[in-house]
C-alpha positions as CSV (number, residue, x, y, z in Angstrom):
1,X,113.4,97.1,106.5
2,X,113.9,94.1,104.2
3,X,115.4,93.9,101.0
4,X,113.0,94.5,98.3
5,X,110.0,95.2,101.1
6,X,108.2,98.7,101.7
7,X,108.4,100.7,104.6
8,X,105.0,100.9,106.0
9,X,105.7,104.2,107.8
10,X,106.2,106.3,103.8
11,X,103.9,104.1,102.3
12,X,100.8,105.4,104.6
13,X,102.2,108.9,104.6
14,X,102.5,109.2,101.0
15,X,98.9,107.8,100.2
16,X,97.8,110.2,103.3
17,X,99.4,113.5,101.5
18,X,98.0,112.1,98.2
19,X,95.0,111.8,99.7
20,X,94.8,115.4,101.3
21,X,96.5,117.0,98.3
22,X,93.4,115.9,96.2
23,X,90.9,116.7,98.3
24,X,93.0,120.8,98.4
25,X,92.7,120.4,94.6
26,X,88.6,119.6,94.9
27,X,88.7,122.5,96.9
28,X,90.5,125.0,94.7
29,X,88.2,123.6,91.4
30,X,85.2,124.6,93.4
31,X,84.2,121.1,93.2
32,X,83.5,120.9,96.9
33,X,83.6,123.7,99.7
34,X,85.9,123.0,102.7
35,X,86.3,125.1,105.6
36,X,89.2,125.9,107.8
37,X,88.2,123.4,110.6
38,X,88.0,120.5,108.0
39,X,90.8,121.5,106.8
40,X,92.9,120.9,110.2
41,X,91.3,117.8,110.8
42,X,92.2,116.4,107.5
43,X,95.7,117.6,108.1
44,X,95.7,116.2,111.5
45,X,93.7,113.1,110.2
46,X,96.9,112.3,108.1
47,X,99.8,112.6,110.2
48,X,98.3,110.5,112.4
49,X,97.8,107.7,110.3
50,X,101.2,108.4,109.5
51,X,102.1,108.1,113.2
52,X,99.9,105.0,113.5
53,X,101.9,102.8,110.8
54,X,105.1,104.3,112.3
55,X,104.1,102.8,116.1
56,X,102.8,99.5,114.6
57,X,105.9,98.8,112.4
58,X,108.3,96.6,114.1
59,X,111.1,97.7,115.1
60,X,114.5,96.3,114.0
61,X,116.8,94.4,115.9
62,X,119.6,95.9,117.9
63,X,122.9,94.0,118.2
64,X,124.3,94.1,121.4
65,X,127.9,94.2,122.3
């Protein structure tokens, strides 16, 4: 990581949980119904983008010696 950059990797799982943790809260208000099998692929849904920015973020370099 950079000074002063972001890591990709938490940036995308923090908006993903964000993401999930309102649509739980829809849920609970009764504003929208979800069922058990959305729920899993929502979950699933966001640890893989999570997994995604973590495979496409480059890697640092190694010092060998």
């Amino acid at each position: 990581m950079s000074a002063g950059g972001a890591d990709r990797t938490s940036l995308v799982g923090g908006i993903a949980v964000l993401l999930l943790g309102a649509l739980l809260c829809l849920d609970q208000l009764d504003a929208i119904s979800i069922s058990a099998g959305l729920a899993a692929a929502a979950i699933c849904a966001a640890a893989g983008s999570a997994l995604v920015a973590s495979g496409l973020s480059p890697e640092p370099e190694r010092e060998d010696g």
